[in-house]
N, C-alpha and C positions, 0 to 999 in steps of 0.2 A: 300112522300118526292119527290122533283121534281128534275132534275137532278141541278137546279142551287143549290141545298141548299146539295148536295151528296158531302161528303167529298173525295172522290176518283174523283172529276171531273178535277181534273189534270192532268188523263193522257191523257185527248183529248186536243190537243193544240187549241186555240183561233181561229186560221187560221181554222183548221178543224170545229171546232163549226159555225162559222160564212160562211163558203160554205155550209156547212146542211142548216142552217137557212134562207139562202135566195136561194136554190135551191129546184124547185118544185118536191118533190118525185116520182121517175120510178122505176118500178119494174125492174133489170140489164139483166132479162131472160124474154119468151114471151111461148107459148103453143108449140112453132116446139122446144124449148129448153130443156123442159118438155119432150115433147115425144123422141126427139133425146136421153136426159139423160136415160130415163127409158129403152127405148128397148137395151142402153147397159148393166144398172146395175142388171133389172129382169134377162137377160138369166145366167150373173152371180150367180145371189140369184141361180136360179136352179141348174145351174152345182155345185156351191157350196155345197149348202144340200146334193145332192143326191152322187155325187161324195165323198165329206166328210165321208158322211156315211156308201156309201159302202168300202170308204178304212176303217174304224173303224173296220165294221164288219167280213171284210178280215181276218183281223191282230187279234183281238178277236179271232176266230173262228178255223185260222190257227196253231199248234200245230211249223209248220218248220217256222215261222212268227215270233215266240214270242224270241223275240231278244231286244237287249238290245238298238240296233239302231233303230228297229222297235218301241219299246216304246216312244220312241223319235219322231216317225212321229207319233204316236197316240194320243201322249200329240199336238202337233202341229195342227192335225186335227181336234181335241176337239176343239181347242180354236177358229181354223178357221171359224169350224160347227157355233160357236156359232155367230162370226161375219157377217157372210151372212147369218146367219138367223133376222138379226136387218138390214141388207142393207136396205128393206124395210122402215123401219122408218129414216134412215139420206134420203134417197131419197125423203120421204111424208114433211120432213123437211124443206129440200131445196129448196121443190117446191109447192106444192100442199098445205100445211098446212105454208108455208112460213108468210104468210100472218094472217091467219085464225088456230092455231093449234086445230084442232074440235077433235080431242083424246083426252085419261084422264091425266090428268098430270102427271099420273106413266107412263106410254108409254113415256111421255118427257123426264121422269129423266132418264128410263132405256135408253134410245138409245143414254143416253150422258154419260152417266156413264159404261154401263156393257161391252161393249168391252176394257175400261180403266181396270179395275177390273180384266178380264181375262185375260189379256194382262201383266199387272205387278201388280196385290198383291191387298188386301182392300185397301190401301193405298187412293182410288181415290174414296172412299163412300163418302166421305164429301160431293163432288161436290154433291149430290143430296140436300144438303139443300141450295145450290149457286144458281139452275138452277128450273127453274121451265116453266111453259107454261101459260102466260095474254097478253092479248090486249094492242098493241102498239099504240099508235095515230104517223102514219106516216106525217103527216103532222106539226107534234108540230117541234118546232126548239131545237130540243135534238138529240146529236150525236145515240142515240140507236135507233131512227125511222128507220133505215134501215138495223136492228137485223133480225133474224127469231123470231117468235113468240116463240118458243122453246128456251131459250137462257137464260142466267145469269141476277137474278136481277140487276136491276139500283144500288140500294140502299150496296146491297153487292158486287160491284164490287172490294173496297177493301179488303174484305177477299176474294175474288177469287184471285187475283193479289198477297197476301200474301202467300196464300198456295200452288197458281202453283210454286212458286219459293222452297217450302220446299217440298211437293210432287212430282216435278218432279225431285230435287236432291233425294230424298231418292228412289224412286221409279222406276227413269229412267235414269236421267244420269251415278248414279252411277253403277248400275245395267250393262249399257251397258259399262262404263269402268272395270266392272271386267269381263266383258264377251269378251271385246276387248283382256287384258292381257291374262286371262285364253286360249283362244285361240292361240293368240301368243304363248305362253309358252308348248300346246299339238302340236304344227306345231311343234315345234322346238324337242320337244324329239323324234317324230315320226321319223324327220329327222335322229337325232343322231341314232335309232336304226335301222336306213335303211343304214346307214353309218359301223354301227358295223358288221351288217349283212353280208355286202359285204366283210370287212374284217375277219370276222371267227371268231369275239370275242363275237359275243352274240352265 
């Protein structure tokens, strides 16, 4: 299917379709961009892992650790763990496979999908039948020539565009409005019993 015959081709407006069209494709980053990005996000990947893990194993291991706030940075650094261990792949993403994604197309799906996943809930599996990693012809006059190769079919752009709007309410806005109230709501009694406190009725 080509993009003119994609039923979702209406959310690129005509104005945008026709600058693609008649503008010669550049790549927006050059090899000082590449290496500038990487020597910040590699020493990240490191400290991430290794730091991640030795606080896991801290907190594991420690007997005066195992607390109920502490589980709370352990859940946190799981999930961290798992994030800087895929930095690698949005980085190969963005740059180096930009063009050319030469990994298996499970490498594509996980490093769009499993920080989603660990982050808020299965909720965000689907995206792995949306995205996938093929050959873009950059030069064709279709708004997606300037995608990563790693990126959302053409063709299912409107089920992507459908289910971001029902998996990120269920999965993340809501999520973070009850984590907004719930928050409010433990500020506010801790207040109250810091108030009682000082009066001699707790």
């Amino acid at each position: 299917m080509s993009f003119s015959e994609s039923p979702t081709s209406k959310v690129i407006s005509t104005t945008d379709m026709l600058s693609l069209a008649n503008d010669t494709f550049k790549l927006m980053f050059g090899e000082t961009e590449i290496a500038i990005t990487a020597s910040i996000i590699l020493p990240l990947f490191v400290f991430g892992v290794v730091g991640n893990i030795v606080t896991i194993i801290v907190i594991y291991r420690s007997p005066k650790l195992k607390s109920k706030f502490n589980y709370v940075i352990f859940s946190i650094c799981f999930s961290d763990l798992i994030s800087a261990m895929l930095s690698p792949l949005f980085l190969y993403r963005r740059t180096w496979g930009f063009l050319y994604w030469n990994l298996s197309d499970a490498l594509c799906k996980l490093a769009l999908i499993v920080v989603w996943v660990s982050s808020f809930g299965a909720g965000f599996i689907p995206f792995a039948f949306i995205f996938g990693a093929r050959l873009i012809n950059r030069h064709a006059s279709n708004p997606e020539r300037a995608w990563p190769s790693c990126a959302s079919y053409t063709e299912r752009l409107g089920m992507l565009r459908m289910y971001s709007k029902v998996g990120y309410s269920i999965f993340f806005y809501i999520p973070m409005v009850l984590i907004t109230v719930l928050s409010t709501r433990i500020v506010y009694i801790i207040y109250l019993r810091k108030i009682q406190r000082r009066e001699g009725t707790v």
